[in-house]
MARBA-3410 file (N, C-alpha, C, O; in Angstrom, 1 decimal):
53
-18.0,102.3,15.8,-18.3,101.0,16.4,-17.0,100.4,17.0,-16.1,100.2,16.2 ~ -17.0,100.1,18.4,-16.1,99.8,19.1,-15.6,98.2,18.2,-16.6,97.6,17.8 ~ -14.8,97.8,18.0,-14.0,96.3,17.9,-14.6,95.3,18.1,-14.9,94.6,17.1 ~ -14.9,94.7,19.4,-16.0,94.0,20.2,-17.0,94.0,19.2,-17.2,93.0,18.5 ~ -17.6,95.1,19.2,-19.3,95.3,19.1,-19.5,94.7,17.0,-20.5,94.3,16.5
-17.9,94.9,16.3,-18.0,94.8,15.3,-17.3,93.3,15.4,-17.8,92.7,14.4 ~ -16.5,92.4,16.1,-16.4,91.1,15.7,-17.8,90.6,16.2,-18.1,89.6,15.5 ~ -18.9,91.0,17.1,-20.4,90.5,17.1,-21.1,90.1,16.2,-21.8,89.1,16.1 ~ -20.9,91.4,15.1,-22.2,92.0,14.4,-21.6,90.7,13.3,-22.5,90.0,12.9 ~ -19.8,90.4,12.9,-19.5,89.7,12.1,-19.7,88.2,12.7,-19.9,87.3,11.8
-19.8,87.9,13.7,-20.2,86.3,14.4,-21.4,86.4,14.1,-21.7,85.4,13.5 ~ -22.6,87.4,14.4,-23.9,87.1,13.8,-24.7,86.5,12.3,-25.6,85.7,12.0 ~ -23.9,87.3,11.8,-24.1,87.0,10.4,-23.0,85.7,10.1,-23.8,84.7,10.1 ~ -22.3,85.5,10.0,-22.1,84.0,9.8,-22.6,83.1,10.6,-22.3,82.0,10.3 ~ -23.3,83.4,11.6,-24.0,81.9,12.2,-25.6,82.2,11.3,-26.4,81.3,11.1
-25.9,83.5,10.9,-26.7,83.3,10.1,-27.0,82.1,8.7,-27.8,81.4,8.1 ~ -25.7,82.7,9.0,-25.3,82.1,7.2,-25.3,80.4,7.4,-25.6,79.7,6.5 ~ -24.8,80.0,8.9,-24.4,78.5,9.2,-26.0,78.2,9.4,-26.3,77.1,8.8 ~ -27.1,78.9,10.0,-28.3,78.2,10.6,-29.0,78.3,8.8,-29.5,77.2,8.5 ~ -29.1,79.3,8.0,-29.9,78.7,7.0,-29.2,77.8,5.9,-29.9,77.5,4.9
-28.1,77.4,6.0,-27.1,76.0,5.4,-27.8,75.2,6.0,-28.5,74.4,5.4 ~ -27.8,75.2,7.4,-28.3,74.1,8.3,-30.3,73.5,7.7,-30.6,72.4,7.2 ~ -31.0,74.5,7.8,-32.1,74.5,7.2,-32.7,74.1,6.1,-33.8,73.7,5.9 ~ -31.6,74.4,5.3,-31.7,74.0,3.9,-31.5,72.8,3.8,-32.4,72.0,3.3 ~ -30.1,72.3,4.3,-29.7,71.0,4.3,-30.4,69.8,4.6,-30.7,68.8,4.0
-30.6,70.3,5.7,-31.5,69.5,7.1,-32.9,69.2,7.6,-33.5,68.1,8.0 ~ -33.2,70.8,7.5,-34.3,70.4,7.7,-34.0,72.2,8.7,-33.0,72.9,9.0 ~ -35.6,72.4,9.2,-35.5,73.7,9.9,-35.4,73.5,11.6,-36.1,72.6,11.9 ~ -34.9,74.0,12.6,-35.0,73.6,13.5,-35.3,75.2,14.6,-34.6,76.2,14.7 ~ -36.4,74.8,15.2,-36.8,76.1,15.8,-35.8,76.4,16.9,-35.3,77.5,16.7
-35.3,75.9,17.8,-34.0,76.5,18.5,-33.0,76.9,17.9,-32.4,77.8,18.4 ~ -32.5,76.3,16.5,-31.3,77.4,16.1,-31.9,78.7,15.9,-31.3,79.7,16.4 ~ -33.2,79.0,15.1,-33.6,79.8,14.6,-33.5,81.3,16.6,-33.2,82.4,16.9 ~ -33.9,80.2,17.1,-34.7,80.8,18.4,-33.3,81.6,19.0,-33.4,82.6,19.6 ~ -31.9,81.0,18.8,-30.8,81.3,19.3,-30.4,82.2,18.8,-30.1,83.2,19.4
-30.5,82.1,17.4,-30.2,83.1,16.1,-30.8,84.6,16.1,-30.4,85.5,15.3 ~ -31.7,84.8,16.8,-32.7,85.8,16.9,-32.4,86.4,18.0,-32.6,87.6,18.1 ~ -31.7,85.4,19.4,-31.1,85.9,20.9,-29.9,86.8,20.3,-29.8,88.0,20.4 ~ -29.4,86.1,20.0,-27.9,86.7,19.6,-28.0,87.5,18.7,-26.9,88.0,18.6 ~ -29.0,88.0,17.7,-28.9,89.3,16.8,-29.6,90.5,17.8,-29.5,91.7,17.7
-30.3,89.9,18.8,-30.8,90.9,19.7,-29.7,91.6,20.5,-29.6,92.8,20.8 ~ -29.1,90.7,20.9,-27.7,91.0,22.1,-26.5,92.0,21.1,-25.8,92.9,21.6 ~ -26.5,91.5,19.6,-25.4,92.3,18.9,-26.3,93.5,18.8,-25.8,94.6,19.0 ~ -27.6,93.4,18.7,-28.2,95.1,18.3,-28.3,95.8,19.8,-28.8,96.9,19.8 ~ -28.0,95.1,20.9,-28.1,95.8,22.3,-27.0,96.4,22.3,-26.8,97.6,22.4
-26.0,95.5,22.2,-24.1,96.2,22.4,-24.1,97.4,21.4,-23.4,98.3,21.7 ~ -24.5,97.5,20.4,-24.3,98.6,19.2,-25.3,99.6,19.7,-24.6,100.6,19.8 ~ -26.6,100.0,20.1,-27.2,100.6,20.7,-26.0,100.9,21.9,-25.9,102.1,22.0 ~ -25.4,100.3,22.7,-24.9,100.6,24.0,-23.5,101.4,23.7,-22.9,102.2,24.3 ~ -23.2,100.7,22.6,-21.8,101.7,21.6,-22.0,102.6,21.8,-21.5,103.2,22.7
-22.7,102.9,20.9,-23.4,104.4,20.2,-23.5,105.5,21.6,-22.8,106.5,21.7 ~ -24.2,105.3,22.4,-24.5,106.4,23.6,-23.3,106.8,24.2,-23.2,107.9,24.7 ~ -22.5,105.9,24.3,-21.1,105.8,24.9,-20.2,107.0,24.4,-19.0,107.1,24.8
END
């Protein structure tokens, strides 16, 4: 896994980590969640796009 594609995979998972702090704290909010799900899709697209490379 290219550099890139692995500082992603590690930005995902800690915004993970920041949206269910947020939820817990706060309360739930369906756009973090909704962003949170964009961007785990876009890190599993770039790693899919690794890979064939």
């Amino acid at each position: 896994m290219p550099g890139s594609t692995k500082a992603m995979a590690a930005l995902t998972v800690v915004v993970l980590v920041v949206v269910t702090a947020y939820t817990v704290t706060i309360g739930s909010d369906g756009w973090l969640w909704f962003g949170w799900v964009l961007l785990g899709l876009l890190t599993l697209g770039m790693s899919v796009a690794a890979r064939r490379t």
